[in-house]
C-alpha positions as CSV (number, residue, x, y, z in Angstrom):
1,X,-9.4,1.0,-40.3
2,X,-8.1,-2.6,-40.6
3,X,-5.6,-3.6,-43.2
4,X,-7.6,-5.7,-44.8
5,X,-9.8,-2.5,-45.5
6,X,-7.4,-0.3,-46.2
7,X,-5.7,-2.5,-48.8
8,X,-9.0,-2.9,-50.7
9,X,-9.4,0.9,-50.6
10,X,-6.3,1.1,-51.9
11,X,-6.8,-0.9,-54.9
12,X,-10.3,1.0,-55.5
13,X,-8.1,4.3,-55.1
14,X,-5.4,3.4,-57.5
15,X,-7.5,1.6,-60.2
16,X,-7.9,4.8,-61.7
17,X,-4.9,5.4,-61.7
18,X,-1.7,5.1,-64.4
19,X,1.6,6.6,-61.5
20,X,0.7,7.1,-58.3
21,X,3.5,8.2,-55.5
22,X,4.1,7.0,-51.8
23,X,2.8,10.8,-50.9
24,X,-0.5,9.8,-52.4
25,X,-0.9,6.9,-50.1
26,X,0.1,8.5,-47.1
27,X,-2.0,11.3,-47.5
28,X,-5.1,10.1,-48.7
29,X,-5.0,7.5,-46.3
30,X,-3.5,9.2,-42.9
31,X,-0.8,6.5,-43.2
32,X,3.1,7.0,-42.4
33,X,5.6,6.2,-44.8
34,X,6.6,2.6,-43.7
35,X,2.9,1.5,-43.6
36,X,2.9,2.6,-47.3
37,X,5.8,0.6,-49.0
38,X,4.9,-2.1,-46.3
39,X,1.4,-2.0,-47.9
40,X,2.6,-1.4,-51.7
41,X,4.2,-4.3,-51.2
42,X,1.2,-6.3,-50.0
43,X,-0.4,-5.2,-53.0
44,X,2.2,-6.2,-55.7
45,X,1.6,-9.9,-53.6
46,X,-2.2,-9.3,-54.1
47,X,-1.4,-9.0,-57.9
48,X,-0.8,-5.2,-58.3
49,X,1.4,-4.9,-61.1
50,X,3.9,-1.9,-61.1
51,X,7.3,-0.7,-62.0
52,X,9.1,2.4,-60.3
53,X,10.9,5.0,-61.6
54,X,13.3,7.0,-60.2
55,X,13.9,10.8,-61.0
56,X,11.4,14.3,-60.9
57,X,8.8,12.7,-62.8
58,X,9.1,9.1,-61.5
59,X,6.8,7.0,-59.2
60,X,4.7,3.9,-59.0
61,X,3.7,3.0,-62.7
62,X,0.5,0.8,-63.0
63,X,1.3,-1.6,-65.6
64,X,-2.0,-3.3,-66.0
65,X,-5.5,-2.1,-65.0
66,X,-5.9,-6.0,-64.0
67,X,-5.1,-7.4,-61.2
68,X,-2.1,-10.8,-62.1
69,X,-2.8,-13.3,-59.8
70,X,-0.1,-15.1,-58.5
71,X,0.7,-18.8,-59.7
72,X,1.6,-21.8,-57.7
73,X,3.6,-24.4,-58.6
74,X,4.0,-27.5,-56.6
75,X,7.6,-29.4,-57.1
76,X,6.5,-32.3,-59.8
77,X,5.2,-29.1,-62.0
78,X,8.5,-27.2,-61.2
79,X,10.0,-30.2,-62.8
80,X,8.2,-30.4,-65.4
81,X,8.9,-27.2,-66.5
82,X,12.8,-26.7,-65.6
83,X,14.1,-30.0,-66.7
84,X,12.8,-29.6,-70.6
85,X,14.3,-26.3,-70.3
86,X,17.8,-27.2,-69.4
87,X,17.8,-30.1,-71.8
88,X,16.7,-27.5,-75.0
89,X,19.5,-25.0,-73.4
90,X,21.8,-28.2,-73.4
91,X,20.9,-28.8,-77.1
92,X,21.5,-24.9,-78.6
């Protein structure tokens, strides 16, 4: 199966989803451990949004059943935005 596949199967298997663990992914999916995070962290690029948690009960928490897609600033934007920013920070 070709990445591309597998990260859209992926997102169909984990839409239904609220935690999911690394185990999950591996075995529904044949896939060793490094292909997982590598590909968790493809989807989180993708939009995926997730927090982890550490401990017995922790794991991948689906924050949003929607996927966030990312935003893209070009540098007069980033400008735009920073500048006004620092001056209101400059004025508190």
């Amino acid at each position: 199966m070709k990445k591309s596949e597998r990260l859209n199967q992926e997102l169909i298997y984990l839409s239904d989803k609220k935690v999911f663990h690394l185990k999950e992914l591996e075995e529904h999916f044949a896939i060793s451990e490094r292909t997982a995070l590598r590909d968790i962290a493809d989807l989180e690029q993708l939009g995926l949004a997730f927090y982890t948690e550490s401990g017995r009960n922790g794991g991948y928490h689906l924050t949003n059943s929607k996927l966030l897609l990312p935003i893209r600033f070009n540098t007069q934007e980033i400008n735009s935005i920073v500048f006004p920013l620092q001056a209101i920070r400059g004025i508190s």
